[in-house]
N, CA, C and O atoms as CSV, one atom per row, in Angstrom:
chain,resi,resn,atom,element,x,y,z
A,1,UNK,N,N,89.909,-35.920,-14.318
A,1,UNK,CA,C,88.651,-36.425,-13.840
A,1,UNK,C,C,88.605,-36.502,-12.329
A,1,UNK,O,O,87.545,-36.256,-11.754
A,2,UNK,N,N,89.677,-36.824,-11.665
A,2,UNK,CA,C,89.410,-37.093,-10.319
A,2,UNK,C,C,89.410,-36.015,-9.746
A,2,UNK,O,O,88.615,-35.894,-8.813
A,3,UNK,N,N,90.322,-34.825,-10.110
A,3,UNK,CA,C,90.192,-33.197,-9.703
A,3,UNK,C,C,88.398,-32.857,-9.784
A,3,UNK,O,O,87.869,-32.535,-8.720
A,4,UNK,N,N,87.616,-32.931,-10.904
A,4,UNK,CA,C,86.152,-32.804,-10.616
A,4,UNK,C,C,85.888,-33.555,-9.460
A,4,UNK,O,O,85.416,-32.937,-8.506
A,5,UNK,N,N,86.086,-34.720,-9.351
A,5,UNK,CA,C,85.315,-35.449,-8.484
A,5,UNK,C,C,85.520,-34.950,-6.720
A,5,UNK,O,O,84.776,-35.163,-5.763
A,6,UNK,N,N,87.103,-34.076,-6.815
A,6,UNK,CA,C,87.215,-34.025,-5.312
A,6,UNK,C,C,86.140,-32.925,-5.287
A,6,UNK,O,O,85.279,-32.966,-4.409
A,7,UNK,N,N,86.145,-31.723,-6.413
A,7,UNK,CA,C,86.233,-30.302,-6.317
A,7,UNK,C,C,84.362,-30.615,-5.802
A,7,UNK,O,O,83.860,-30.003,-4.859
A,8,UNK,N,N,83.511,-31.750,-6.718
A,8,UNK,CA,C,82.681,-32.343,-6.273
A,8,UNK,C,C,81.730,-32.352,-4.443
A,8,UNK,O,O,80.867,-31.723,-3.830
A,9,UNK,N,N,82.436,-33.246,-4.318
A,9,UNK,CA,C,82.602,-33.333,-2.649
A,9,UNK,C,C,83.092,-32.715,-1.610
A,9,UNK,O,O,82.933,-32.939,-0.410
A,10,UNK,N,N,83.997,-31.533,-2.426
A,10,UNK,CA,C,83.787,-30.613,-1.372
A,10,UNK,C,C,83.162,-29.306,-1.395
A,10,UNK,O,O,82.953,-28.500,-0.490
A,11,UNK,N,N,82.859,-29.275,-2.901
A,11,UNK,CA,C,81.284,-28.272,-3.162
A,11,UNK,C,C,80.049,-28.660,-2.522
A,11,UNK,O,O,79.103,-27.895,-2.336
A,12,UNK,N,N,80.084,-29.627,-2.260
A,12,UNK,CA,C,78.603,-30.786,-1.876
A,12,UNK,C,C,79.209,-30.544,0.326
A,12,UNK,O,O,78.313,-30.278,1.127
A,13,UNK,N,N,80.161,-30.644,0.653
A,13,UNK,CA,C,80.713,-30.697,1.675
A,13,UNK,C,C,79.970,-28.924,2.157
A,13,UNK,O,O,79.155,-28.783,3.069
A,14,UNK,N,N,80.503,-27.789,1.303
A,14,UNK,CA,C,80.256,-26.780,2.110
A,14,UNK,C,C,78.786,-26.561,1.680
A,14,UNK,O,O,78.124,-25.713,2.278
A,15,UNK,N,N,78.168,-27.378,0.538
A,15,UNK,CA,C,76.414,-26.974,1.122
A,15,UNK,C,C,76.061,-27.181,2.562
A,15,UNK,O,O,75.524,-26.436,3.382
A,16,UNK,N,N,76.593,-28.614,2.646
A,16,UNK,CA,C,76.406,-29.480,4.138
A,16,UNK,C,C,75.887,-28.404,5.042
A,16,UNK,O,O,74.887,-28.122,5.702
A,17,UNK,N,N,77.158,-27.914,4.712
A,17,UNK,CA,C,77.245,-27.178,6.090
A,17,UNK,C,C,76.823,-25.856,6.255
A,17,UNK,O,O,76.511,-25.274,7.293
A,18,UNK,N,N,76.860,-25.369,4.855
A,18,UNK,CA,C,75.401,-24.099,5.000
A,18,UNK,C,C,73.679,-24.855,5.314
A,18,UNK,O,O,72.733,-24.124,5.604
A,19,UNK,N,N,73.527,-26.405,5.190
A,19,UNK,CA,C,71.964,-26.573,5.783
A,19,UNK,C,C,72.112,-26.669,6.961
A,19,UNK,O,O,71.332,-26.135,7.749
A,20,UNK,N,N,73.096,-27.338,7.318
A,20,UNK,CA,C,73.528,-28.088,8.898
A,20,UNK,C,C,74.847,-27.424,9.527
A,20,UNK,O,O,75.909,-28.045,9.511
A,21,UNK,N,N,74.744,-26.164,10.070
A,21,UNK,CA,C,75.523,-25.879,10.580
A,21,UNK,C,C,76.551,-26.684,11.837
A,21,UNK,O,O,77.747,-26.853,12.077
A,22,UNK,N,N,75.512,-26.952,12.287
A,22,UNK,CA,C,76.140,-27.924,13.497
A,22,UNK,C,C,75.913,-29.421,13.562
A,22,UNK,O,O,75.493,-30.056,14.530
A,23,UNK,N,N,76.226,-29.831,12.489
A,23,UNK,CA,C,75.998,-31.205,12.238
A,23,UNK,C,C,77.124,-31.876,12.378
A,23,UNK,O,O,77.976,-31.505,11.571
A,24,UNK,N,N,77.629,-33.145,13.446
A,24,UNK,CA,C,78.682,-33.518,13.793
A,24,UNK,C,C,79.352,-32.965,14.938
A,24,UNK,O,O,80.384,-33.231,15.554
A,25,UNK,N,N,78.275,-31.963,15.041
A,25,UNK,CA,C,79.306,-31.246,16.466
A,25,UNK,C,C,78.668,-32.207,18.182
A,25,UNK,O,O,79.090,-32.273,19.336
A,26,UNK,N,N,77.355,-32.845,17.340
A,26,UNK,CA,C,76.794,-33.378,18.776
A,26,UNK,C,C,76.463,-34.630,18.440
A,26,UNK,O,O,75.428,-34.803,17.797
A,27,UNK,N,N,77.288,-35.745,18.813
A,27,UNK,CA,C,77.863,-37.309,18.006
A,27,UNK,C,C,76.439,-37.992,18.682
A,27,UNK,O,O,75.944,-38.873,17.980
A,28,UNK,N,N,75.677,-37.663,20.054
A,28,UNK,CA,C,74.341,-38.424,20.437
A,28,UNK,C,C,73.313,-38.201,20.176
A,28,UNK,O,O,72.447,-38.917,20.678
A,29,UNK,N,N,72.940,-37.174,19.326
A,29,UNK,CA,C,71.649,-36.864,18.397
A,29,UNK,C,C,70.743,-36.602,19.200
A,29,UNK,O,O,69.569,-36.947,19.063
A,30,UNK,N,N,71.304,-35.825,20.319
A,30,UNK,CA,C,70.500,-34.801,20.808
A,30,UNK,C,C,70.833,-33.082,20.820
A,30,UNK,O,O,71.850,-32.479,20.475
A,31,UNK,N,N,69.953,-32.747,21.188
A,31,UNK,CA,C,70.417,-30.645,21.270
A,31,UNK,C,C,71.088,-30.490,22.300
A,31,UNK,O,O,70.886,-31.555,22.882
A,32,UNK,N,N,72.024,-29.655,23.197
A,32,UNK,CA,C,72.357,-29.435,24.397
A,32,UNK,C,C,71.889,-28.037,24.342
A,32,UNK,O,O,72.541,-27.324,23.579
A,33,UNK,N,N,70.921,-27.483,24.967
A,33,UNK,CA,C,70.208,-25.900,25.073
A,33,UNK,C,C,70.612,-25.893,26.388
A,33,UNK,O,O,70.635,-26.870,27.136
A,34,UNK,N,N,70.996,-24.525,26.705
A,34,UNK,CA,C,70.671,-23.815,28.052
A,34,UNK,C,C,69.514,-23.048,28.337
A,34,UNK,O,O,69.285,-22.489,29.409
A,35,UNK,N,N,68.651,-23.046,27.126
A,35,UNK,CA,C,67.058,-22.358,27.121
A,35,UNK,C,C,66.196,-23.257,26.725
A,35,UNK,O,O,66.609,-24.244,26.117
A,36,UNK,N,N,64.937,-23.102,26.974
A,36,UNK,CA,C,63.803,-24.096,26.021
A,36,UNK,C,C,63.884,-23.280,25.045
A,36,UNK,O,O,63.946,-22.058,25.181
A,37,UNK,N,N,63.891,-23.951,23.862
A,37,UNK,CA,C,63.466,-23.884,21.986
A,37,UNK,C,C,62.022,-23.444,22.213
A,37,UNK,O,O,61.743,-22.419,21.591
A,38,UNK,N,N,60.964,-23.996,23.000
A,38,UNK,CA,C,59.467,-23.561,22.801
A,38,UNK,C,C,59.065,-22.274,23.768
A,38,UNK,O,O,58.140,-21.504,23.511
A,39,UNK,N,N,59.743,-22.202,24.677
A,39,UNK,CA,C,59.562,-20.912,25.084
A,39,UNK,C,C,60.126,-19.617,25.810
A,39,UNK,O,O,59.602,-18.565,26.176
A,40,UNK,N,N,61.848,-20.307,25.883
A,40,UNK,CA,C,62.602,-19.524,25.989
A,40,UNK,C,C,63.288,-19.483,27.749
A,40,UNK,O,O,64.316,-19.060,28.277
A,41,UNK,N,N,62.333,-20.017,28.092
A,41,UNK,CA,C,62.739,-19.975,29.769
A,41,UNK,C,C,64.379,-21.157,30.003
A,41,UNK,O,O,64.505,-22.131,29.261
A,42,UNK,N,N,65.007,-20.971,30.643
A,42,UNK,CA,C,66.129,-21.367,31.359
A,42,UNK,C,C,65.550,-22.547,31.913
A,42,UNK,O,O,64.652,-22.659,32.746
A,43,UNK,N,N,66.502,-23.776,31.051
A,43,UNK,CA,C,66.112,-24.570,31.532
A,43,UNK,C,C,66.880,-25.386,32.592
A,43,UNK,O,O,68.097,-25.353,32.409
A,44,UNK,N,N,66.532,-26.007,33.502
A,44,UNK,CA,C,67.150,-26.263,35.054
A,44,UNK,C,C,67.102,-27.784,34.988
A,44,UNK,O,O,68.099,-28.386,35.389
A,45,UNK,N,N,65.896,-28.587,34.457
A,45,UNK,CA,C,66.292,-30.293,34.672
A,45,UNK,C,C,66.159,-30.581,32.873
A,45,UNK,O,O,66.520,-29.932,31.891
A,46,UNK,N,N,65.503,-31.793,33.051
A,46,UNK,CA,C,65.299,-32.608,31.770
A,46,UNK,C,C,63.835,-31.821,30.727
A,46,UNK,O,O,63.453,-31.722,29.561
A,47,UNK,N,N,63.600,-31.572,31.592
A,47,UNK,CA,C,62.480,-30.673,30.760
A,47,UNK,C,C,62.012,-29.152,31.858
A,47,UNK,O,O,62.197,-28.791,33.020
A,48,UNK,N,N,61.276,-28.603,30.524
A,48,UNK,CA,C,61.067,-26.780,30.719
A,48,UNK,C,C,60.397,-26.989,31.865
A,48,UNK,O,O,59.562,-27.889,31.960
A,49,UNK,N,N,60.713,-26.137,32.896
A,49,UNK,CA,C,59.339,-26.375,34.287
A,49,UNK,C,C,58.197,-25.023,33.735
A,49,UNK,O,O,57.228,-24.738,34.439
A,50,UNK,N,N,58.434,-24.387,32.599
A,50,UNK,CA,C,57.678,-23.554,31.857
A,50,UNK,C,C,56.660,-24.059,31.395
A,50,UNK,O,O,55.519,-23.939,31.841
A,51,UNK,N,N,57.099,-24.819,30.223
A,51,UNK,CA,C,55.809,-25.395,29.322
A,51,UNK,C,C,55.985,-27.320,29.368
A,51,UNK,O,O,54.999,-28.049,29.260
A,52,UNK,N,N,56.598,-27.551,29.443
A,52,UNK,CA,C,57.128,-29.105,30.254
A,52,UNK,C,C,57.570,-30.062,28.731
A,52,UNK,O,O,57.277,-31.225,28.453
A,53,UNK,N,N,58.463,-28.929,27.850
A,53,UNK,CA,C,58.600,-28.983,27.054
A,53,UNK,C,C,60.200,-30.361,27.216
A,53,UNK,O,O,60.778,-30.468,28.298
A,54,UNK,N,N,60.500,-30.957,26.359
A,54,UNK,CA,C,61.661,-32.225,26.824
A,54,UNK,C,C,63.078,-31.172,26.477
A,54,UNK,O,O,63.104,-30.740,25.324
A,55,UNK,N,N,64.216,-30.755,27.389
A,55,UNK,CA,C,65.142,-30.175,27.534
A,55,UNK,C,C,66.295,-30.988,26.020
A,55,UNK,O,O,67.049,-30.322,25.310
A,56,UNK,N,N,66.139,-32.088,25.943
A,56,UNK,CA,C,66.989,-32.827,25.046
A,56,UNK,C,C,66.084,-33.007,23.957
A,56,UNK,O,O,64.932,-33.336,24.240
A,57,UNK,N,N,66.353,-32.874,22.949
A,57,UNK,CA,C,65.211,-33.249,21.622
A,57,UNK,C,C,66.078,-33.960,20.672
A,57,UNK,O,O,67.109,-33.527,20.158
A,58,UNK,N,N,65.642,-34.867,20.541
A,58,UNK,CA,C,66.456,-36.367,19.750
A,58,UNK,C,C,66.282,-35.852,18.196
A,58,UNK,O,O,65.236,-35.532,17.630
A,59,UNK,N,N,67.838,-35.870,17.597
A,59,UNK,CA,C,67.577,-35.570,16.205
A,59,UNK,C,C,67.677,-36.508,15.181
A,59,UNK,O,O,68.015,-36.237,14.028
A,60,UNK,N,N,67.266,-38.058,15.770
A,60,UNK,CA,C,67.284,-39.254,14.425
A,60,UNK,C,C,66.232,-39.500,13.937
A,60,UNK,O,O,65.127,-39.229,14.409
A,61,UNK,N,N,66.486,-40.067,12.887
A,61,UNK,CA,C,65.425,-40.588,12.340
A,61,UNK,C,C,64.362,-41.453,12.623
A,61,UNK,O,O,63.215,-41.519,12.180
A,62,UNK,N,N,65.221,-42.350,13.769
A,62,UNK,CA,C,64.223,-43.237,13.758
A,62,UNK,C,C,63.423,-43.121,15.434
A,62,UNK,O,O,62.575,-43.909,15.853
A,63,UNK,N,N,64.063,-41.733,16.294
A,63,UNK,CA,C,63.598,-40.933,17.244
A,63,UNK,C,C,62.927,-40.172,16.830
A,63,UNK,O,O,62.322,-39.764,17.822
A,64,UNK,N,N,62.391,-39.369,15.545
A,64,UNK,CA,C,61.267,-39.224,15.290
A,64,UNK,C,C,60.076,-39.485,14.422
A,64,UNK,O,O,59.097,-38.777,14.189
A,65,UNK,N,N,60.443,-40.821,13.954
A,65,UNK,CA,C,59.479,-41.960,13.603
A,65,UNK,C,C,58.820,-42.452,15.116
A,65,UNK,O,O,57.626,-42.742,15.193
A,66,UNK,N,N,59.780,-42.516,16.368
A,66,UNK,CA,C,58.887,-42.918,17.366
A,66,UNK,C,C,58.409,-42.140,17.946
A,66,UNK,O,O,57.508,-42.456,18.723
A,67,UNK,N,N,58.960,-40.316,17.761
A,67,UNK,CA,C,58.051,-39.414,18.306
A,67,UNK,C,C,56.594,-39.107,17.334
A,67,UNK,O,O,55.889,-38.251,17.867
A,68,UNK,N,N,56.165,-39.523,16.331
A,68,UNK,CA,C,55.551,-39.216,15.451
A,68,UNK,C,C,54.173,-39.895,16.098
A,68,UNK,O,O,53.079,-39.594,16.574
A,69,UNK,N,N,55.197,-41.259,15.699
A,69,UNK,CA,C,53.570,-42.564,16.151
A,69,UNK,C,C,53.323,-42.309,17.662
A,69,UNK,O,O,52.224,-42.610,18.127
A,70,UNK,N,N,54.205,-41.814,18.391
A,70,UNK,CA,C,53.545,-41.472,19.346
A,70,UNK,C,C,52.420,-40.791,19.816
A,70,UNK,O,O,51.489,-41.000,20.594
A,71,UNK,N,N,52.899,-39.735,18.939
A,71,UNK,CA,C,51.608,-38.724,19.295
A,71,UNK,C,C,50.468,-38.619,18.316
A,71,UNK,O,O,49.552,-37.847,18.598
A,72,UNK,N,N,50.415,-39.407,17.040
A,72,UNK,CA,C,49.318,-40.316,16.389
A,72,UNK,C,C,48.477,-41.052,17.683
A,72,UNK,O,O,47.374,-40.699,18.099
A,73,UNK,N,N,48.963,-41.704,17.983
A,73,UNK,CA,C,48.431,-43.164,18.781
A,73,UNK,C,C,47.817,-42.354,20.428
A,73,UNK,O,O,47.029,-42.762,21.281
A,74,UNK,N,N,48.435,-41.374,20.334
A,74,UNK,CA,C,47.734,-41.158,21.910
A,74,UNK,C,C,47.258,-39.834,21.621
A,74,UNK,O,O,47.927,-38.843,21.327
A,75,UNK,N,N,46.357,-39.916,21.709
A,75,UNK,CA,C,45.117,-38.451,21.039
A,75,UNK,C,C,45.177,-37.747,22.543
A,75,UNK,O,O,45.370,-38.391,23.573
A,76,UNK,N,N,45.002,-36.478,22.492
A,76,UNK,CA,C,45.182,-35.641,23.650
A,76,UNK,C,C,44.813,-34.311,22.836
A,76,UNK,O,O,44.642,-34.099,21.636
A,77,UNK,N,N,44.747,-33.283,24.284
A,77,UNK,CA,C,44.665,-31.870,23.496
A,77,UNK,C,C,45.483,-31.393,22.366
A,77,UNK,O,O,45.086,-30.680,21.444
A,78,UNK,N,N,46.711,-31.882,22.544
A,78,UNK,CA,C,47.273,-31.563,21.322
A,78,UNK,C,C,46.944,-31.555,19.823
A,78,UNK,O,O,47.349,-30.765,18.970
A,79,UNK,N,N,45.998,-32.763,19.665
A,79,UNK,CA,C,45.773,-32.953,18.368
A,79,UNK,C,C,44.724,-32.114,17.845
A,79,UNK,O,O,44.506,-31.907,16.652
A,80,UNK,N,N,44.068,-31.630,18.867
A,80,UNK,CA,C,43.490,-30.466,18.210
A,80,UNK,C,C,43.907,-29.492,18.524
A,80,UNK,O,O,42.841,-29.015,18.912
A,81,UNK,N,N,44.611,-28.728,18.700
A,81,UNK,CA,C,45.702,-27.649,18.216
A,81,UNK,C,C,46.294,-28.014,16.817
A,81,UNK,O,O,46.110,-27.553,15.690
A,82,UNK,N,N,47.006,-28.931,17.272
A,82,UNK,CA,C,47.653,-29.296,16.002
A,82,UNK,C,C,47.193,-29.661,14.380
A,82,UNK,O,O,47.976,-29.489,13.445
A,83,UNK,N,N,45.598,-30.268,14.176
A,83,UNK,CA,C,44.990,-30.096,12.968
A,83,UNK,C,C,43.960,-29.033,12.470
A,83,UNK,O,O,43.186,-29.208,11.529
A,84,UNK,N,N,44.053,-27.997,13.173
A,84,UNK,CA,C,43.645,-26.826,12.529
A,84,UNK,C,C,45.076,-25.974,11.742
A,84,UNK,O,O,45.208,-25.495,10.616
A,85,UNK,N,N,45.900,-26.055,12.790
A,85,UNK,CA,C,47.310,-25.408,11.755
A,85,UNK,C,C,47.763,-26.518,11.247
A,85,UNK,O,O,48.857,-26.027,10.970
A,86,UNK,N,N,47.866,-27.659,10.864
A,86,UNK,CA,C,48.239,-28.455,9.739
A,86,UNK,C,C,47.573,-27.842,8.744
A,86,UNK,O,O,48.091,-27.296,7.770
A,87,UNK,N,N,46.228,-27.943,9.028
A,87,UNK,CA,C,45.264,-28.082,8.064
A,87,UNK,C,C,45.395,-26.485,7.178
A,87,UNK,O,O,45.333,-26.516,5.949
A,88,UNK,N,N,45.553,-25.306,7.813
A,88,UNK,CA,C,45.821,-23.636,7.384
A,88,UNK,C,C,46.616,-22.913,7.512
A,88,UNK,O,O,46.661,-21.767,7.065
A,89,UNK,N,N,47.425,-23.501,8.186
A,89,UNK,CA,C,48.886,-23.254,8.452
A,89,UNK,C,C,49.783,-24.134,8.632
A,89,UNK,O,O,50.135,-24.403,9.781
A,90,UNK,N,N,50.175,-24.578,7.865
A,90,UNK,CA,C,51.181,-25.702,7.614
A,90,UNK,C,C,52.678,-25.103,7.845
A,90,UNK,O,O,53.560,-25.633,8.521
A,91,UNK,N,N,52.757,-23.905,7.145
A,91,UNK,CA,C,54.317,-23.602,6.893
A,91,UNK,C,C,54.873,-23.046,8.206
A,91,UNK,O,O,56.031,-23.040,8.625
A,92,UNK,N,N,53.724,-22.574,8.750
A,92,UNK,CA,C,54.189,-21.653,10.390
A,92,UNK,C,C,54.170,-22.765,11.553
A,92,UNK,O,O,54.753,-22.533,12.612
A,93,UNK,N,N,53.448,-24.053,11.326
A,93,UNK,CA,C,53.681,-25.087,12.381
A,93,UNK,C,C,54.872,-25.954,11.880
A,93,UNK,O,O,55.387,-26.635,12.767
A,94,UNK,N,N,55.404,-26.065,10.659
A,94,UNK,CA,C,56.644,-26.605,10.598
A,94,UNK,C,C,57.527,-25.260,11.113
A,94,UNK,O,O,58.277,-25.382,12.082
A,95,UNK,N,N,57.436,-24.380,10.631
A,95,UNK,CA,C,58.842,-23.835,10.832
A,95,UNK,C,C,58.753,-23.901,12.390
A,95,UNK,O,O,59.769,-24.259,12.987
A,96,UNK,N,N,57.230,-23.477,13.357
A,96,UNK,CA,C,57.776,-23.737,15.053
A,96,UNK,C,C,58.240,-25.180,15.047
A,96,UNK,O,O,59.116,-25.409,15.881
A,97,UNK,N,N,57.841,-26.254,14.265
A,97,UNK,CA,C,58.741,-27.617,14.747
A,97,UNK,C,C,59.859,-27.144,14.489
A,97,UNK,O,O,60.478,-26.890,15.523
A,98,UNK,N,N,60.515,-26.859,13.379
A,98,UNK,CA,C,62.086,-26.741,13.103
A,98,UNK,C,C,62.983,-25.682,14.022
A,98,UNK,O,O,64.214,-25.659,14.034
A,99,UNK,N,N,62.045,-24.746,14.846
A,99,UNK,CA,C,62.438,-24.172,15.454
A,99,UNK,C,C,62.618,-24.439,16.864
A,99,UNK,O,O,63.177,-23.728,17.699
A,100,UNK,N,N,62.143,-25.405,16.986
A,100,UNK,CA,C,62.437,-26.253,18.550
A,100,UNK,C,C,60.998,-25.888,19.359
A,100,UNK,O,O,60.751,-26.625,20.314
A,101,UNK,N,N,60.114,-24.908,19.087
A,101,UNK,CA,C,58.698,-24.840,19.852
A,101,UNK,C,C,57.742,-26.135,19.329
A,101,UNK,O,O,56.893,-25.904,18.469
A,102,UNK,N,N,57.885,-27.367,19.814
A,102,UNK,CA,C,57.315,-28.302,20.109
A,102,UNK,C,C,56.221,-28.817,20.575
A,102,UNK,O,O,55.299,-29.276,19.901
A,103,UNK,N,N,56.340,-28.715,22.537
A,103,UNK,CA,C,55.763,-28.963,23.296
A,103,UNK,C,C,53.489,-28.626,22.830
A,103,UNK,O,O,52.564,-29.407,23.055
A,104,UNK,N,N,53.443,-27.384,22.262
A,104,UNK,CA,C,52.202,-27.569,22.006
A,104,UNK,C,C,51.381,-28.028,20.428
A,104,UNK,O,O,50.454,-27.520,19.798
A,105,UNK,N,N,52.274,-29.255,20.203
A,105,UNK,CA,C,51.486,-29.522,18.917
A,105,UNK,C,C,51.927,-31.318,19.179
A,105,UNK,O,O,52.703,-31.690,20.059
A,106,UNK,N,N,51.371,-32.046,18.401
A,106,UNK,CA,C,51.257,-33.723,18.364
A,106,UNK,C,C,53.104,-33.865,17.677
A,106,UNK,O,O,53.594,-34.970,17.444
C-alpha cells in the first residue's frame, strides 16, 4: 500500500511539473524577464518604456485578487477594450493574459 501511495505523489509530482514548469524556481512570486511578455521590447527599468507594461508580474493569489479589483474599481480605457473580447473572445484574451501581454486589457 504505501508503494502506491509514493508511486502516487510522484505521478502527481511530474504532472506538476509538466503544468508548471518553473514553479519553485522563483521563491518571490514574481517573473524575472529580460523582455516585456506584452510586447517584446527589452526591458531596461521596472516597467516596458514600450507599452508601460509592469517589468515584474506578481504570481499570487492574493496579488491577483488585488490586481483584479483594481482594475474593476478604476474604469479607464481599458475596460473597454477589454469587454468586447471578454464578451467574443474570451479564449484569445485569456491566453494573451497567460501569456504575459497584459498591459492592454483591465
Amino acid at each position: 500500500m504505501s508503494g502506491e501511495i509514493i508511486g502516487d505523489i510522484a505521478q502527481g509530482a511530474l504532472i506538476a511539473r509538466a503544468a508548471e514548469p518553473n514553479h519553485g524556481e522563483q521563491a518571490d512570486g514574481h517573473t524575472h524577464e529580460s523582455a516585456c511578455l506584452n510586447c517584446g521590447s527589452k526591458l531596461i527599468g521596472s516597467h516596458c518604456h514600450s507599452c508601460g507594461q509592469a517589468a515584474h508580474v506578481h504570481r499570487t493569489l492574493g496579488a491577483f485578487f488585488h490586481d483584479f479589483l483594481h482594475g474593476v474599481f478604476h474604469l479607464d480605457g481599458k475596460v473597454w477594450r477589454t469587454i468586447p473580447q471578454l464578451a467574443f473572445r474570451p479564449g484569445r484574451m485569456t491566453r494573451e493574459y497567460i501569456d504575459g501581454r497584459r498591459a492592454s486589457y483591465v
